[in-house]
C-alpha positions as CSV (number, residue, x, y, z in Angstrom):
1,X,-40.2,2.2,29.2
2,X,-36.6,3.7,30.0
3,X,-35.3,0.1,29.8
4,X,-37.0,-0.7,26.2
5,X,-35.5,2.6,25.2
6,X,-31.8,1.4,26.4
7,X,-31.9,-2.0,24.7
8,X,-33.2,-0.2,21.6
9,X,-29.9,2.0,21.8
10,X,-28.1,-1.1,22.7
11,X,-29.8,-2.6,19.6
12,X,-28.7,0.3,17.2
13,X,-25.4,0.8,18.5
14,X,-24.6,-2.8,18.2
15,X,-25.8,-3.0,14.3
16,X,-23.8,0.5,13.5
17,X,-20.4,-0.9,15.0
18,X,-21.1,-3.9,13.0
19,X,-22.2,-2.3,9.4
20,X,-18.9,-0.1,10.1
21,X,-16.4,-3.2,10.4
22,X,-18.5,-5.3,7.2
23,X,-18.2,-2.5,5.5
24,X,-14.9,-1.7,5.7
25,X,-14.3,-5.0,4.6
26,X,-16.3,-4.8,1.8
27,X,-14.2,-1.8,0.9
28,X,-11.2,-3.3,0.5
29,X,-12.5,-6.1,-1.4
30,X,-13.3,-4.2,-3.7
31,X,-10.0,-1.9,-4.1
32,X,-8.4,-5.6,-4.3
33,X,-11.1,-6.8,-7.4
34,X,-10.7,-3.5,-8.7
35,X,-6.5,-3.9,-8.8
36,X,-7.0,-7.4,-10.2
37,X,-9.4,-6.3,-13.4
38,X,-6.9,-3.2,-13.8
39,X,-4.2,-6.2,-15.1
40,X,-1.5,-3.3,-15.3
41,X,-1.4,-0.4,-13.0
42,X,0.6,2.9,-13.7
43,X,0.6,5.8,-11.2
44,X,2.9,8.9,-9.8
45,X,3.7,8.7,-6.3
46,X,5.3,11.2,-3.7
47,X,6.1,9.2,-0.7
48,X,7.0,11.7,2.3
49,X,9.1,10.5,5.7
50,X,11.4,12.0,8.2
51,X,13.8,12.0,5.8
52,X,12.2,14.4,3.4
53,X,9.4,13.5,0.3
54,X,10.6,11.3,-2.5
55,X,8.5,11.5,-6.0
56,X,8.5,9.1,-8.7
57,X,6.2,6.5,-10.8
58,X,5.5,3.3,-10.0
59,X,4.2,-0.1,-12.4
60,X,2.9,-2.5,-10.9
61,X,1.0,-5.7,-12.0
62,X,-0.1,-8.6,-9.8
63,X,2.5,-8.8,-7.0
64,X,5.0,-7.4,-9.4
65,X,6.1,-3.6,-9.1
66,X,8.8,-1.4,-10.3
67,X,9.5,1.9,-9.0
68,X,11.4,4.7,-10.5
69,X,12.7,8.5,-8.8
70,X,15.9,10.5,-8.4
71,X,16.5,8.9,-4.9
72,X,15.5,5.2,-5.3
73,X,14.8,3.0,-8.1
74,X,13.3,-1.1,-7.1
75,X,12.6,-4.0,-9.3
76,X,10.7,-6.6,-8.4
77,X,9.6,-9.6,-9.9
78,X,7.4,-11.8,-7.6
79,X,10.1,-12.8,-5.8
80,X,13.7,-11.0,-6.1
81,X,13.8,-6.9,-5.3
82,X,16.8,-5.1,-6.9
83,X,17.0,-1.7,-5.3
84,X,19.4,1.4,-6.0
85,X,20.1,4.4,-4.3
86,X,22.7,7.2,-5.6
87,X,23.3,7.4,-1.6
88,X,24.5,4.0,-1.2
89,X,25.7,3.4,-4.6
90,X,25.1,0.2,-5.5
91,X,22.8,-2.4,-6.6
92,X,21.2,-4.8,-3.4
93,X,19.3,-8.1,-4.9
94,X,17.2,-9.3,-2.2
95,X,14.4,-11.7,-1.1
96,X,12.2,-9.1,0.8
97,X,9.4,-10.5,3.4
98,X,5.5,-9.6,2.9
99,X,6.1,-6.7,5.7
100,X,9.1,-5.6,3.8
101,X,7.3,-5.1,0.5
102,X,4.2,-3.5,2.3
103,X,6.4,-0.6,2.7
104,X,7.5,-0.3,-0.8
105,X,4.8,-1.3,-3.1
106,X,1.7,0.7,-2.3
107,X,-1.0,-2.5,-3.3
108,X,1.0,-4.9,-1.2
109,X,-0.9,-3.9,2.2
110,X,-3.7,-3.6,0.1
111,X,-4.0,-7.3,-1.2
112,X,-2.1,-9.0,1.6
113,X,-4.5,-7.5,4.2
114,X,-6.8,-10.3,5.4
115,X,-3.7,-12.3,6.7
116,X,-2.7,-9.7,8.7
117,X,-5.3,-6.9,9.4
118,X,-8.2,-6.5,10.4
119,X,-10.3,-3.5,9.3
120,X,-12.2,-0.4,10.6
121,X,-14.1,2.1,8.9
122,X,-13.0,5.7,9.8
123,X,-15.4,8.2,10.5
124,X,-13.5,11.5,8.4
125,X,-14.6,10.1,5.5
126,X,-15.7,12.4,2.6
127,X,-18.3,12.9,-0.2
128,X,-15.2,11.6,-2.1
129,X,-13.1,9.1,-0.6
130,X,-13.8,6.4,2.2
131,X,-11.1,6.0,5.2
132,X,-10.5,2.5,6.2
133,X,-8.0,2.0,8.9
134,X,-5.9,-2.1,9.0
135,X,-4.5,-2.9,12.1
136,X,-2.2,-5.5,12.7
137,X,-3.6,-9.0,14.0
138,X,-0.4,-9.7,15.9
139,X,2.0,-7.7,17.9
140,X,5.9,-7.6,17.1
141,X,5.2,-5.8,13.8
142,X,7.0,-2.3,12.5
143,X,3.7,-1.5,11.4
144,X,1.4,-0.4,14.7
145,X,-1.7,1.0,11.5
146,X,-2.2,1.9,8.0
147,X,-4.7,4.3,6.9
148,X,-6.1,4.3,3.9
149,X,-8.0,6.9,1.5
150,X,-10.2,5.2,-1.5
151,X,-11.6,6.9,-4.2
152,X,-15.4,6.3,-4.1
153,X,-15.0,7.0,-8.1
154,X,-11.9,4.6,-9.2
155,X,-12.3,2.5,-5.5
156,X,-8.2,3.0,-6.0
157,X,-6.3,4.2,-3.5
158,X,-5.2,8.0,-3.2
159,X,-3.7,8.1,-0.1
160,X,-2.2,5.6,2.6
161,X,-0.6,6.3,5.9
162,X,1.7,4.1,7.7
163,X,2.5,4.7,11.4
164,X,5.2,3.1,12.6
165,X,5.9,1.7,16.2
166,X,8.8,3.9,16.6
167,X,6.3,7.0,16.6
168,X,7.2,8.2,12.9
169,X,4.8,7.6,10.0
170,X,5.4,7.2,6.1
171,X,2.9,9.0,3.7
172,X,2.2,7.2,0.5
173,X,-0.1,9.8,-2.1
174,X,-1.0,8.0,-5.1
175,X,-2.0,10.5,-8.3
176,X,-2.8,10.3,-11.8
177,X,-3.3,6.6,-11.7
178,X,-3.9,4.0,-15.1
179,X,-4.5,0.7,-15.8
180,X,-5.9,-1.8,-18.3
181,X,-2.2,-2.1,-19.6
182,X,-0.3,-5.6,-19.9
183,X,3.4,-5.1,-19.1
184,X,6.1,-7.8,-19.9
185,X,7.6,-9.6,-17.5
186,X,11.4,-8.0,-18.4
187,X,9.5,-4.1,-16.9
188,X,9.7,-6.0,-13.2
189,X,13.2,-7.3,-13.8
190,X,16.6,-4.9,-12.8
191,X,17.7,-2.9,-15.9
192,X,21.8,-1.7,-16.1
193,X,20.9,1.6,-18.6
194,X,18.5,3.1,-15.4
195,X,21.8,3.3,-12.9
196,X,25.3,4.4,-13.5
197,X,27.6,2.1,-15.7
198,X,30.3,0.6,-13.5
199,X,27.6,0.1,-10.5
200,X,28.3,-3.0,-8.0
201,X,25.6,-5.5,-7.4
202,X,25.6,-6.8,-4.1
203,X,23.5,-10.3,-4.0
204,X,22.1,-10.2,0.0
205,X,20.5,-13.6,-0.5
């Protein structure tokens, strides 16, 4: 009897660990459908490090993105990233790698993560939100997880958590998001009004 009882444990654990992992999954598939239906996407951020908490509004639209705060403002348009900062004072044009993006654009972790993650579903989820955690599939990465919190309402993200190997993480909260808008191509693309005239542009290709 005691041994029926064990393999009926057995039994049960085994199918909860695995409804956890497909579900996580599933999760994430959907955040990823829903991004792709939303055409357009529109949403504040505040985006807080050891450095302090930067705040700002972000458009994004497929794998294109533009960012806009007091302390950083990016361009990207599928394939070249213009970023500014007052601190450096210039212009940098770059060709940034998937990992790079991930930790600028918000969605980029989101719909690159079956290349590179797998998923677990985190037990602290709430009545509202469901925590899914993406850990890296191979080592050598800057990235050791990402956590993130979906809206069970919008299946959006709110909330995303990026801990770093060095031991520091990078919190990404996502608010008063929109979409259904169709953006032109020229909102992803580096525009001379949003910095200082006089600027230099400095092409890191």
């Amino acid at each position: 009897m005691r041994k029926i009882v064990l393999l009926l444990l057995m039994s049960v654990a085994l199918f909860a660990n695995t409804y956890a992992a497909d579900n996580s999954q599933k999760i994430i598939d959907k955040v990823v459908a829903t991004y792709k239906a939303a055409k357009g996407i529109s949403a504040n951020y505040a985006i807080t490090t050891d450095q302090g908490v930067t705040e700002g509004k972000i458009t994004m639209q497929g794998e294109k993105f533009r960012m806009i705060s007091n302390e950083l403002r990016c361009w990207y348009d599928g394939k070249i990233l213009w970023s500014y900062s007052p601190m450096s004072g210039e212009v940098n044009i770059s060709e940034p790698t998937a990992e790079e993006l991930q930790m600028v654009n918000p969605y980029s972790i989101i719909s690159g993560f079956r290349k590179a993650f797998t998923t677990r579903q985190v037990k602290s989820a709430t009545a509202s939100n469901h925590e899914v955690e993406l850990l890296p599939k191979t080592g050598g990465s800057d990235i050791k997880s990402v956590r993130l919190t979906i809206s069970r309402k919008t299946y959006l993200p709110v909330k995303i958590v990026f801990s770093l190997s060095d031991g520091t993480a990078v919190i990404v909260v996502l608010s008063h998001t929109k979409g259904g808008e169709s953006y032109p191509a020229s909102t992803f693309v580096f525009e001379k009004n949003l910095v200082p005239a006089g600027t230099p542009v400095v092409d890191l290709r």
